[in-house]
PyMOL Python script that loads the backbone (N, CA, C, O; Angstrom):
from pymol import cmd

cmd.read_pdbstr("""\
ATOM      1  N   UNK A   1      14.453  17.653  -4.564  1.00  0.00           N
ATOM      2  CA  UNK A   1      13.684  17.736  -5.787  1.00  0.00           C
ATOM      3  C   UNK A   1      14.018  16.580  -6.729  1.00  0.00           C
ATOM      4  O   UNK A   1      13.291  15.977  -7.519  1.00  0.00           O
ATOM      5  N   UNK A   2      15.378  16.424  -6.421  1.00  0.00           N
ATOM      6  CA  UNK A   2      15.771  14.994  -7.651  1.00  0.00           C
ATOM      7  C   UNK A   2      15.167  14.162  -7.312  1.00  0.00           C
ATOM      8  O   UNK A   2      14.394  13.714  -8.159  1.00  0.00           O
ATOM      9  N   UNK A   3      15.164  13.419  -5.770  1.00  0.00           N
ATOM     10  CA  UNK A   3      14.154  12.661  -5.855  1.00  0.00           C
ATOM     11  C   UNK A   3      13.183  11.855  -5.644  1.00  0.00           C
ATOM     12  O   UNK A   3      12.901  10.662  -5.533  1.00  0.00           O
ATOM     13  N   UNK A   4      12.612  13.266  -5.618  1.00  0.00           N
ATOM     14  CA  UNK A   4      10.802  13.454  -5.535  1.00  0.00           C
ATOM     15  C   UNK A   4      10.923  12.717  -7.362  1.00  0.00           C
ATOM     16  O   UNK A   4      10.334  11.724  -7.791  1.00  0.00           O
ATOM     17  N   UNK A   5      11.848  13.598  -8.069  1.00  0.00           N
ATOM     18  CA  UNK A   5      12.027  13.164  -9.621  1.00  0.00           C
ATOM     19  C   UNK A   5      11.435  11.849 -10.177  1.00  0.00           C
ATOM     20  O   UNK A   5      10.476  11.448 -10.836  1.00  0.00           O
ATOM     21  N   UNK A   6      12.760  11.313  -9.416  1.00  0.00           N
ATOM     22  CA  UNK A   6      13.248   9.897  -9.579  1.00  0.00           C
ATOM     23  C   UNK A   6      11.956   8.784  -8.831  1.00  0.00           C
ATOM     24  O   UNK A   6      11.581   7.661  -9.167  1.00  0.00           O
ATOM     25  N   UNK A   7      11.616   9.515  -7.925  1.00  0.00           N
ATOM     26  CA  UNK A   7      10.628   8.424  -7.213  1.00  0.00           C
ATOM     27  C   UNK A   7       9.396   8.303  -7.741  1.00  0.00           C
ATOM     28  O   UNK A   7       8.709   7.306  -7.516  1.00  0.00           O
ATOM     29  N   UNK A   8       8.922   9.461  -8.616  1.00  0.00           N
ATOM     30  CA  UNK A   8       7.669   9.518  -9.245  1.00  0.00           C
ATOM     31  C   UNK A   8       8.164   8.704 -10.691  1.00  0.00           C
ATOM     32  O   UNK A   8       7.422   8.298 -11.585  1.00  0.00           O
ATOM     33  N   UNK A   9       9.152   8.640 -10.641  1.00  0.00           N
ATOM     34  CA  UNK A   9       9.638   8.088 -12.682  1.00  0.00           C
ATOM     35  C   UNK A   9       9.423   6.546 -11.909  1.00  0.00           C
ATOM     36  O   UNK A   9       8.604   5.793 -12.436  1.00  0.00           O
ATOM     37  N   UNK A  10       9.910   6.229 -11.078  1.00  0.00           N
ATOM     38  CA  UNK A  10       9.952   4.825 -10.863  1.00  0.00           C
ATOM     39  C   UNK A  10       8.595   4.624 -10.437  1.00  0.00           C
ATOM     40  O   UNK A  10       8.665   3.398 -10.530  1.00  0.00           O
ATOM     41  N   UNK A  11       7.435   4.815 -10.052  1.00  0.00           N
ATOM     42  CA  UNK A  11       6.440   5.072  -9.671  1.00  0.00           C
ATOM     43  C   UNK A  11       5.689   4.616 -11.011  1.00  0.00           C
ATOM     44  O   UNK A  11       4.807   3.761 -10.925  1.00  0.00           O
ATOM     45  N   UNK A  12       6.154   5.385 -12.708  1.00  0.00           N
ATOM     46  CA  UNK A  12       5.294   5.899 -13.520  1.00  0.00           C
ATOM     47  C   UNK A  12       5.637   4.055 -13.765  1.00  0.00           C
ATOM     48  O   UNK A  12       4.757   3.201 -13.657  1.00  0.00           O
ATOM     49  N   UNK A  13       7.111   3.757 -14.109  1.00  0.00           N
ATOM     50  CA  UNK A  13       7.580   2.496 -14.606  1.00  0.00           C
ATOM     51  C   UNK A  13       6.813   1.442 -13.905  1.00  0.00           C
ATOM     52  O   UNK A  13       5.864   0.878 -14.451  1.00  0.00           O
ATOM     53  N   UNK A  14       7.123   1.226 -12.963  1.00  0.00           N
ATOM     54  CA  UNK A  14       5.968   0.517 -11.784  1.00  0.00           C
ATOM     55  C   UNK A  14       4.696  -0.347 -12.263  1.00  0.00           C
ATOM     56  O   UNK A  14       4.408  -1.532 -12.436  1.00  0.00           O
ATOM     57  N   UNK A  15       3.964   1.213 -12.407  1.00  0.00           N
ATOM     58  CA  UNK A  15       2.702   0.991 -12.641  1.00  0.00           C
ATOM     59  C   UNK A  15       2.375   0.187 -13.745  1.00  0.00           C
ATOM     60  O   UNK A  15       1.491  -0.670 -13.791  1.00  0.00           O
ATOM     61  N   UNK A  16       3.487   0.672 -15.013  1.00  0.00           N
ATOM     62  CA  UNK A  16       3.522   0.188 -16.272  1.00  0.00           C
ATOM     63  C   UNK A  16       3.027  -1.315 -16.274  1.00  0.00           C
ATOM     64  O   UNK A  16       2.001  -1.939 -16.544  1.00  0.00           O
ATOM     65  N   UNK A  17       4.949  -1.680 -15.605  1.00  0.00           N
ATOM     66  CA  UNK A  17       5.042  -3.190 -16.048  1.00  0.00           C
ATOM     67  C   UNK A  17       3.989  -3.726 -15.215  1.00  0.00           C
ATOM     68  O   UNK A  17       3.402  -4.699 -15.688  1.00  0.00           O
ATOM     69  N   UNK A  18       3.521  -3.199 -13.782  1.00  0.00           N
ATOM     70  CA  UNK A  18       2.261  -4.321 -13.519  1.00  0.00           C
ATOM     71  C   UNK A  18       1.076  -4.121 -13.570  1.00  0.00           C
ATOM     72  O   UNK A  18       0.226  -4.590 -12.812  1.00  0.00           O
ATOM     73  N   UNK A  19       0.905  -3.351 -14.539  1.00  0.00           N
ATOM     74  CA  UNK A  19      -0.770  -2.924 -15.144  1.00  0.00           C
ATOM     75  C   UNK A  19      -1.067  -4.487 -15.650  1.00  0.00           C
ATOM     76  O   UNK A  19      -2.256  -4.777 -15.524  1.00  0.00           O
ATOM     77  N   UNK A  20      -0.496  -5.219 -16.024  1.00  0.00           N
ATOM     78  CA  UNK A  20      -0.986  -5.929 -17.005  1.00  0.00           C
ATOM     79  C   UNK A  20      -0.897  -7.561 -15.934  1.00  0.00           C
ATOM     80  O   UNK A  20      -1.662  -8.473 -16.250  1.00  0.00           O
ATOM     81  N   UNK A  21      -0.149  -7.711 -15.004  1.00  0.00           N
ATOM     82  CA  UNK A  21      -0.490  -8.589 -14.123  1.00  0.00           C
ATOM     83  C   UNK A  21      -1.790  -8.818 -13.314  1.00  0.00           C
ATOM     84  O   UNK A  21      -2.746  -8.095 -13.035  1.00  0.00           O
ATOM     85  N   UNK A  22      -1.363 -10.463 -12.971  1.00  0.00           N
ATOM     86  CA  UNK A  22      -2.971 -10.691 -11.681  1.00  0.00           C
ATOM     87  C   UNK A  22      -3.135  -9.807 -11.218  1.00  0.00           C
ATOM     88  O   UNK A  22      -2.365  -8.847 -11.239  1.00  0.00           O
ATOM     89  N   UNK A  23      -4.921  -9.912 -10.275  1.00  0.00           N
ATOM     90  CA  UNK A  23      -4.710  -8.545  -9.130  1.00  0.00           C
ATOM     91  C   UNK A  23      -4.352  -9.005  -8.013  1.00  0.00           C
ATOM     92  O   UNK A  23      -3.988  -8.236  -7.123  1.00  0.00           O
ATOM     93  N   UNK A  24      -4.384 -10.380  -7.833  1.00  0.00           N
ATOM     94  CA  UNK A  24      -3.445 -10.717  -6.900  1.00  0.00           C
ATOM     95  C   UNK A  24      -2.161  -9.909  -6.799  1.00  0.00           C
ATOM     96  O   UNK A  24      -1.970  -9.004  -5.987  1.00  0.00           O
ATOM     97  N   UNK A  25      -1.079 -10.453  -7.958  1.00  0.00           N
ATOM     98  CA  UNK A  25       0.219 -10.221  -8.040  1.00  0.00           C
ATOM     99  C   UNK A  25       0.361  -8.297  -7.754  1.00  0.00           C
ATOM    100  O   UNK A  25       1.307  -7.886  -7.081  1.00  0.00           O
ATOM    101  N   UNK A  26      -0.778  -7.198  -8.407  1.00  0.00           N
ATOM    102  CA  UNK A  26      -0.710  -5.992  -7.843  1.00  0.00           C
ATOM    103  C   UNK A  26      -1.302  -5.949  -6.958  1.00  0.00           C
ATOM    104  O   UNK A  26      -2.142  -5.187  -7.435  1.00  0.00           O
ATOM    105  N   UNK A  27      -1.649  -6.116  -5.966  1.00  0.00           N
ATOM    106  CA  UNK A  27      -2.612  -5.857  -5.059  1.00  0.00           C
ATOM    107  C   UNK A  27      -1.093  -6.704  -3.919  1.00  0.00           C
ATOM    108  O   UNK A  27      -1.065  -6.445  -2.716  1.00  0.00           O
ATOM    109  N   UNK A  28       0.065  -7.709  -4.597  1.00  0.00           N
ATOM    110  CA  UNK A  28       0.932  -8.069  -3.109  1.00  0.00           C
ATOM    111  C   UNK A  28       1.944  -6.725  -3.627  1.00  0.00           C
ATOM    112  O   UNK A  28       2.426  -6.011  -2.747  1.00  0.00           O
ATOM    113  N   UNK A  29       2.128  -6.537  -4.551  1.00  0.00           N
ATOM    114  CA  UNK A  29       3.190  -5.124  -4.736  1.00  0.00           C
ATOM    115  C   UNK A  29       2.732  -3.876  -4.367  1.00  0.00           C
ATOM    116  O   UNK A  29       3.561  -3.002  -4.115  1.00  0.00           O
ATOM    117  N   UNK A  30       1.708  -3.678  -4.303  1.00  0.00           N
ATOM    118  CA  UNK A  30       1.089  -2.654  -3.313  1.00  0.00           C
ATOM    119  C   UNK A  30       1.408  -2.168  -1.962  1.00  0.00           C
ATOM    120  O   UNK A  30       2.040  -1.241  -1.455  1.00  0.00           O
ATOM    121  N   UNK A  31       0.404  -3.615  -1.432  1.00  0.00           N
ATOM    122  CA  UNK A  31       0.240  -3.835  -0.359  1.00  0.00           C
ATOM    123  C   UNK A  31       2.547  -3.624   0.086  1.00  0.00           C
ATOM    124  O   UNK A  31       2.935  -2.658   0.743  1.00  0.00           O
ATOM    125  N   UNK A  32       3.180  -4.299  -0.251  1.00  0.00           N
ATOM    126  CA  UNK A  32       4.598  -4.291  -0.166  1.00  0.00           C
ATOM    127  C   UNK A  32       5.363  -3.131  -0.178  1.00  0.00           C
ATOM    128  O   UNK A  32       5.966  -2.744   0.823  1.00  0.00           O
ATOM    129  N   UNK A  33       5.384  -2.381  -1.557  1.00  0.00           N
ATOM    130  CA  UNK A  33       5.635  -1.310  -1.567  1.00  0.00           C
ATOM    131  C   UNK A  33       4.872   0.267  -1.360  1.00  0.00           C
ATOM    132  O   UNK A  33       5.438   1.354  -1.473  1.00  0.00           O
ATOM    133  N   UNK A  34       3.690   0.065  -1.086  1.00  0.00           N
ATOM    134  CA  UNK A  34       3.332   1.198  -0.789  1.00  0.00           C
ATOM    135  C   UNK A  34       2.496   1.530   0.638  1.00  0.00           C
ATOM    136  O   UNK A  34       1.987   2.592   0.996  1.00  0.00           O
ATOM    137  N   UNK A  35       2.555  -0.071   1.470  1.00  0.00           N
ATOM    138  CA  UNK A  35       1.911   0.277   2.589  1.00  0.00           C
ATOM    139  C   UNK A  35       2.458  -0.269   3.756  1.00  0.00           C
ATOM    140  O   UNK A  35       2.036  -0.415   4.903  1.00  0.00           O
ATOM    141  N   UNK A  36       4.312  -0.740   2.728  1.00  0.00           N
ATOM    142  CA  UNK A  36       4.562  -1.377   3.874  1.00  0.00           C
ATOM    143  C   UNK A  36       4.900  -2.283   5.114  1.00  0.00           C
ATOM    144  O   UNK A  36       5.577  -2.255   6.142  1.00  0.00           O
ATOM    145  N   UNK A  37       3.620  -3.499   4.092  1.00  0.00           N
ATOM    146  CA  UNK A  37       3.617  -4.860   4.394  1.00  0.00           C
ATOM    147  C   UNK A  37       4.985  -5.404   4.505  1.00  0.00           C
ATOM    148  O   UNK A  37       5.989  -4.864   4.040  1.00  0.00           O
ATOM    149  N   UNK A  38       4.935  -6.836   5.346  1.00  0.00           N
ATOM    150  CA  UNK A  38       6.283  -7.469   5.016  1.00  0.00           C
ATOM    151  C   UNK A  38       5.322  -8.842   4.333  1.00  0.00           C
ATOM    152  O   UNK A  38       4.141  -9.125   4.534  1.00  0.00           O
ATOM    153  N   UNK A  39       6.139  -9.380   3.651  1.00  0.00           N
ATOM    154  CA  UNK A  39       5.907 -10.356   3.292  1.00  0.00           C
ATOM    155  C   UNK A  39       5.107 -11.766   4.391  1.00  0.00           C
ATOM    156  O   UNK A  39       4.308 -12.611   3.988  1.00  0.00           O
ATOM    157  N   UNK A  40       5.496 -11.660   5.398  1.00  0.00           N
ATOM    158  CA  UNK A  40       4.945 -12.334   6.277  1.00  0.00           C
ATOM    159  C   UNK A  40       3.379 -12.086   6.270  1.00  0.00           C
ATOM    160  O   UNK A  40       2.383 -12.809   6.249  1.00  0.00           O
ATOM    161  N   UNK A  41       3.597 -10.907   6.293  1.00  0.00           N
ATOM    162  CA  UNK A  41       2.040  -9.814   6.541  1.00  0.00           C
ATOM    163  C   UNK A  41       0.986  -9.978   5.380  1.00  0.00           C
ATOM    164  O   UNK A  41      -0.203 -10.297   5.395  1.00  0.00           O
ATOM    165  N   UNK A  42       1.956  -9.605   4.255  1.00  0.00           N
ATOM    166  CA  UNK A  42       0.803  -9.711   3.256  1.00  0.00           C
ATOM    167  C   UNK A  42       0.358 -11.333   3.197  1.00  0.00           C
ATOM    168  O   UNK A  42      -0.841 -11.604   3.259  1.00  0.00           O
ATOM    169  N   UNK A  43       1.417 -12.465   3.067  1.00  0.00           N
ATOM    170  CA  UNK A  43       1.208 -14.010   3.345  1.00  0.00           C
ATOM    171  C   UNK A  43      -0.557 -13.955   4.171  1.00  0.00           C
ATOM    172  O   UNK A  43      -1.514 -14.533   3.657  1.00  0.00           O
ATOM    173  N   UNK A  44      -0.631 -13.369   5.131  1.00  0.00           N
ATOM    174  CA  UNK A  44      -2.092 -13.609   5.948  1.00  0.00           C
ATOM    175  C   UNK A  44      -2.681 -12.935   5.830  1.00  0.00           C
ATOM    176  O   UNK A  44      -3.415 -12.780   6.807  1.00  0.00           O
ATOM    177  N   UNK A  45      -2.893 -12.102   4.816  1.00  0.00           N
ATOM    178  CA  UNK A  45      -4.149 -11.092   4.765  1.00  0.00           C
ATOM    179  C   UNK A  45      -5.253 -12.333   3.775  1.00  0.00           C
ATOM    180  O   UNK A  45      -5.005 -13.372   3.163  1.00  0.00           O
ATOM    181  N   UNK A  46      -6.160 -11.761   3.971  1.00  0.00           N
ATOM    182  CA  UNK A  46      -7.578 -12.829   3.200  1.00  0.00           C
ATOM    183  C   UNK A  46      -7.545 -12.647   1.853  1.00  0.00           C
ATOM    184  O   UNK A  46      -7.447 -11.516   1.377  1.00  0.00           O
ATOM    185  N   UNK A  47      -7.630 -13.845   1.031  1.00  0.00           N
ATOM    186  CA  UNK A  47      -7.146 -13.344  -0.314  1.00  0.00           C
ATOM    187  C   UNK A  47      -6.299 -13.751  -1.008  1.00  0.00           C
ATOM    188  O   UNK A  47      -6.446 -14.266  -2.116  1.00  0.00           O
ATOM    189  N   UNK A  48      -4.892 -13.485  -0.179  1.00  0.00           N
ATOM    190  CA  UNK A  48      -3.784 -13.812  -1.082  1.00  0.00           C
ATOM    191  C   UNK A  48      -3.011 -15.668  -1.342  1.00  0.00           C
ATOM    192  O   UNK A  48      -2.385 -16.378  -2.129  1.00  0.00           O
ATOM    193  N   UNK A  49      -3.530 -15.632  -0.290  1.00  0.00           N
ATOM    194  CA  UNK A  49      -3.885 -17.432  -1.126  1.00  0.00           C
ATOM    195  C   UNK A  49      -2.277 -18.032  -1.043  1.00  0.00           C
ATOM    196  O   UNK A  49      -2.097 -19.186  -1.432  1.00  0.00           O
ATOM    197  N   UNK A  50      -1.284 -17.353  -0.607  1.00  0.00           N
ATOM    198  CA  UNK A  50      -0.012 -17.965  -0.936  1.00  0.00           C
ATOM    199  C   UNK A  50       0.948 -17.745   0.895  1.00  0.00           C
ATOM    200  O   UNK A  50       0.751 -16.932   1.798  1.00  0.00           O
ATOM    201  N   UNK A  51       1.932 -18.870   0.764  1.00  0.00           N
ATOM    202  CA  UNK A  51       2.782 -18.690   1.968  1.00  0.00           C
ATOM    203  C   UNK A  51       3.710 -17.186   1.635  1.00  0.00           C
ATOM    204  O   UNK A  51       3.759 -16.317   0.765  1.00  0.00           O
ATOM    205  N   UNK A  52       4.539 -17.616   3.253  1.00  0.00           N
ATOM    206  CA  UNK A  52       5.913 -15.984   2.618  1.00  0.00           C
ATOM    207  C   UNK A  52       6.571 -16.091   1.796  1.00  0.00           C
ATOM    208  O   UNK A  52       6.904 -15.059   1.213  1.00  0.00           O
ATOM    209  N   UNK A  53       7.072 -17.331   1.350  1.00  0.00           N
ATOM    210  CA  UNK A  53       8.264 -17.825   0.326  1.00  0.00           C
ATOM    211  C   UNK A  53       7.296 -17.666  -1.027  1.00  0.00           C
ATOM    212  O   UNK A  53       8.004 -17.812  -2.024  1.00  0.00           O
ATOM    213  N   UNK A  54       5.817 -17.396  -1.400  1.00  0.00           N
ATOM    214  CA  UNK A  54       5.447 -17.484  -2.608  1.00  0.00           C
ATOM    215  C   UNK A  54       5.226 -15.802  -2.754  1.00  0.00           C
ATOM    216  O   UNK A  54       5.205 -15.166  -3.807  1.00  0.00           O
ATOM    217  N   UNK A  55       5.101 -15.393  -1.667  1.00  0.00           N
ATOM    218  CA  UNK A  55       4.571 -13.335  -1.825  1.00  0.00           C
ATOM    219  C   UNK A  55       6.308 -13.309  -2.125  1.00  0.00           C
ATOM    220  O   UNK A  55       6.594 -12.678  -3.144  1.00  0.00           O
ATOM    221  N   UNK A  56       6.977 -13.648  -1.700  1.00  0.00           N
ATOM    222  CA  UNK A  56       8.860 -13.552  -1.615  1.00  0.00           C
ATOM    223  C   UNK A  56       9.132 -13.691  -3.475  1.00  0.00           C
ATOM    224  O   UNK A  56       9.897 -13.228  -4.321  1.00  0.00           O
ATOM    225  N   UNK A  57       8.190 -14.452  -3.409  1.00  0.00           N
ATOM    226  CA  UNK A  57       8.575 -14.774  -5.293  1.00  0.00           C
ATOM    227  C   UNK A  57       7.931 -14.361  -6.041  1.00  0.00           C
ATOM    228  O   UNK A  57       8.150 -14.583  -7.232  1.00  0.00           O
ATOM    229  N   UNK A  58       6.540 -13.344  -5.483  1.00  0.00           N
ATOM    230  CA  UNK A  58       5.880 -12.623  -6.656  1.00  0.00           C
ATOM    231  C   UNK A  58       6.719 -11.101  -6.700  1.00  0.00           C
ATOM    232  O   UNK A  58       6.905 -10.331  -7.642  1.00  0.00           O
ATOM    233  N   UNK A  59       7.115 -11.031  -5.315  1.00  0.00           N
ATOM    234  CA  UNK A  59       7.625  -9.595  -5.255  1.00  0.00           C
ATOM    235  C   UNK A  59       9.003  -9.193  -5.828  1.00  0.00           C
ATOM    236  O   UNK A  59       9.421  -8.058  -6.057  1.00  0.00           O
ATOM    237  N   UNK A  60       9.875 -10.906  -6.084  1.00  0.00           N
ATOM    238  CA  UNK A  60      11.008 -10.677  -6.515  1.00  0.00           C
ATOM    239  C   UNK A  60      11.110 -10.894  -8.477  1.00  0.00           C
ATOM    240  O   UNK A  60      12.027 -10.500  -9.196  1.00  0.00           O
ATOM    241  N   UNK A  61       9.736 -11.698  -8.939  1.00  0.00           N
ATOM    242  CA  UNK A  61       9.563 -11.236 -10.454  1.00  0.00           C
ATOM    243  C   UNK A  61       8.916 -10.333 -10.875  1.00  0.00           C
ATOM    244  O   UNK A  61       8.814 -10.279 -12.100  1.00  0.00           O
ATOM    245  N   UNK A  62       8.284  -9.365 -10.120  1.00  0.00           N
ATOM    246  CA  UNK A  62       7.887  -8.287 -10.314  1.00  0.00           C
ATOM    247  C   UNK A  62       8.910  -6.776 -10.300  1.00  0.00           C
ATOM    248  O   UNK A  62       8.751  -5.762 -10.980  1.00  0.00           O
ATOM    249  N   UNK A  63       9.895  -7.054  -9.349  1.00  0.00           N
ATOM    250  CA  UNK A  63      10.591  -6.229  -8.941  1.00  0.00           C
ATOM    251  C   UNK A  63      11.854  -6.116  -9.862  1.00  0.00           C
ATOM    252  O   UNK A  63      12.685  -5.211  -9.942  1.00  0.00           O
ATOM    253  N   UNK A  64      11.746  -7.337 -10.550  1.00  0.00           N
ATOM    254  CA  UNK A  64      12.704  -7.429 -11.622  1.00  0.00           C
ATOM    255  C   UNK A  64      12.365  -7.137 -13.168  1.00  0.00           C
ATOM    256  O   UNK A  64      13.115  -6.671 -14.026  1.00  0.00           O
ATOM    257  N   UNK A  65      11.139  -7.509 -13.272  1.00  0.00           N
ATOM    258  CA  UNK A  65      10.787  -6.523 -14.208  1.00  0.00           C
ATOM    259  C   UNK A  65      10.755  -5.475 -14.488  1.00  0.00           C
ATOM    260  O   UNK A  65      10.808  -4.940 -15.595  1.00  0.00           O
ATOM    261  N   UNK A  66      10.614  -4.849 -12.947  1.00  0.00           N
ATOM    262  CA  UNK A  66      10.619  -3.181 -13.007  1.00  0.00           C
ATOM    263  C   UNK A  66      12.087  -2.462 -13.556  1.00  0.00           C
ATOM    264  O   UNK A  66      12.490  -1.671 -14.409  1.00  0.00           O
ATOM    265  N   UNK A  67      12.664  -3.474 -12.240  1.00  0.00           N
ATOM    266  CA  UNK A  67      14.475  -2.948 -12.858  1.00  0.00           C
ATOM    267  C   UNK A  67      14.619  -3.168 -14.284  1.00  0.00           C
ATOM    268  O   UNK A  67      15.220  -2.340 -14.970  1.00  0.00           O
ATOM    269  N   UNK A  68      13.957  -4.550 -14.942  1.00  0.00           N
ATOM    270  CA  UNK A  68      14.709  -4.697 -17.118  1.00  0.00           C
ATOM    271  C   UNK A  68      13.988  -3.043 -17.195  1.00  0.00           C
ATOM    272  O   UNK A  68      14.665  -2.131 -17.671  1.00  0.00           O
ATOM    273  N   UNK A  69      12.707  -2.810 -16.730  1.00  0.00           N
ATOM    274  CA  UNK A  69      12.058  -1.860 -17.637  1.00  0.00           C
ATOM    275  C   UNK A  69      12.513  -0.367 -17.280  1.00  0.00           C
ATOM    276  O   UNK A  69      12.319   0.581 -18.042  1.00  0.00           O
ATOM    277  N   UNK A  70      12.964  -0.296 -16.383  1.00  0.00           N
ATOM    278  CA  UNK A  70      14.174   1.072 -15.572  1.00  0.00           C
ATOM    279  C   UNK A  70      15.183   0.590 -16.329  1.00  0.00           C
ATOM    280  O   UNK A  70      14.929   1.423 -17.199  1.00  0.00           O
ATOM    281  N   UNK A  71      15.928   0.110 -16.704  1.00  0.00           N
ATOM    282  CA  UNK A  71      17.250  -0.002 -17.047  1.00  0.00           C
ATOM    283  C   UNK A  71      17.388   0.450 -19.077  1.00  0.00           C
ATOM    284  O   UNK A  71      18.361   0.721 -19.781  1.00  0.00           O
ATOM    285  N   UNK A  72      15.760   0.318 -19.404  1.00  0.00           N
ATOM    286  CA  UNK A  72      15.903   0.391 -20.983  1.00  0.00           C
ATOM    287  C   UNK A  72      16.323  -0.844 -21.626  1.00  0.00           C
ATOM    288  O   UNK A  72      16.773  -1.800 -20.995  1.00  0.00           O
ATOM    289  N   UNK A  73      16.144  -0.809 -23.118  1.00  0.00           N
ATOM    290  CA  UNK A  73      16.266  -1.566 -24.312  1.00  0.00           C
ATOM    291  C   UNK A  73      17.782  -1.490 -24.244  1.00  0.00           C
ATOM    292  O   UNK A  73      17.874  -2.590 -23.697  1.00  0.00           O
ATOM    293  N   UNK A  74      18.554  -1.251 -24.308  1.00  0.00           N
ATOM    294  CA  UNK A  74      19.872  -0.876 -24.456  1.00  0.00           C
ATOM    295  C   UNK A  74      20.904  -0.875 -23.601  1.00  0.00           C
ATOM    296  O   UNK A  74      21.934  -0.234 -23.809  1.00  0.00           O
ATOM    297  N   UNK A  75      20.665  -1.711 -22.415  1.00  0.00           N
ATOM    298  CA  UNK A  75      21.785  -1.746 -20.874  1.00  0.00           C
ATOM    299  C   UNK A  75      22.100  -3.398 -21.483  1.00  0.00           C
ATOM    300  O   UNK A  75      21.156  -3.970 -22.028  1.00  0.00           O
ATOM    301  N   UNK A  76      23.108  -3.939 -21.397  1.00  0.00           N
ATOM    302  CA  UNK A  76      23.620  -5.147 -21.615  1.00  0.00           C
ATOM    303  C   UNK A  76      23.067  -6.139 -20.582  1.00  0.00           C
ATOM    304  O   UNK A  76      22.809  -5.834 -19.418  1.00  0.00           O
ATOM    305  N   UNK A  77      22.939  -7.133 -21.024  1.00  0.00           N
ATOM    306  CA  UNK A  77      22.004  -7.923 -19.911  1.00  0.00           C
ATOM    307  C   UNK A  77      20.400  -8.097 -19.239  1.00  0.00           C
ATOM    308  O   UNK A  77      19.860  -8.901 -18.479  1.00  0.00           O
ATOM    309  N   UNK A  78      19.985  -6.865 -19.980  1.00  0.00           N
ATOM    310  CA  UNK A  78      18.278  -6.872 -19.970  1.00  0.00           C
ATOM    311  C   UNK A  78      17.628  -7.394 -21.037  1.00  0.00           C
ATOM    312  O   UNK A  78      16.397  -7.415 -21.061  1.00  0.00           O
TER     313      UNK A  78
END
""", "prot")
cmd.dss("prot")
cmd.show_as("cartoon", "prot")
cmd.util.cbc("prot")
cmd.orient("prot")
């Protein structure tokens, strides 16, 4: 039950910080985290317009946003 909790809170955060990004940039965090993809994979789908090393770098400033915005106003270093 915790977490089912925890996975839907990170889920809600998620959505947050990349509501407001390309649909590129949601549409490779998707495709990544919710279906799967590897980076290689999403790299060749039609569309995404970028090598593995550039899906590698949308998924790793996205993913870090998520963590400042999981972590709160108030953790040292965010």
């Amino acid at each position: 039950m915790e977490r089912e909790t925890l996975a839907g809170e990170v889920g809600r955060i998620s959505a947050r910080v990349i509501r407001n990004q390309p649909e590129r940039d949601k549409l490779i965090f998707d495709l990544y985290f919710s279906h799967d993809l590897s980076p290689s994979q999403i790299a060749e789908c039609k569309g995404i317009g970028l090598s593995k090393r550039g899906v590698e770098q949308v998924l790793g400033r996205l993913t870090s946003r998520v963590r400042r915005a999981a972590a709160g106003p108030d953790v040292a270093g965010y």
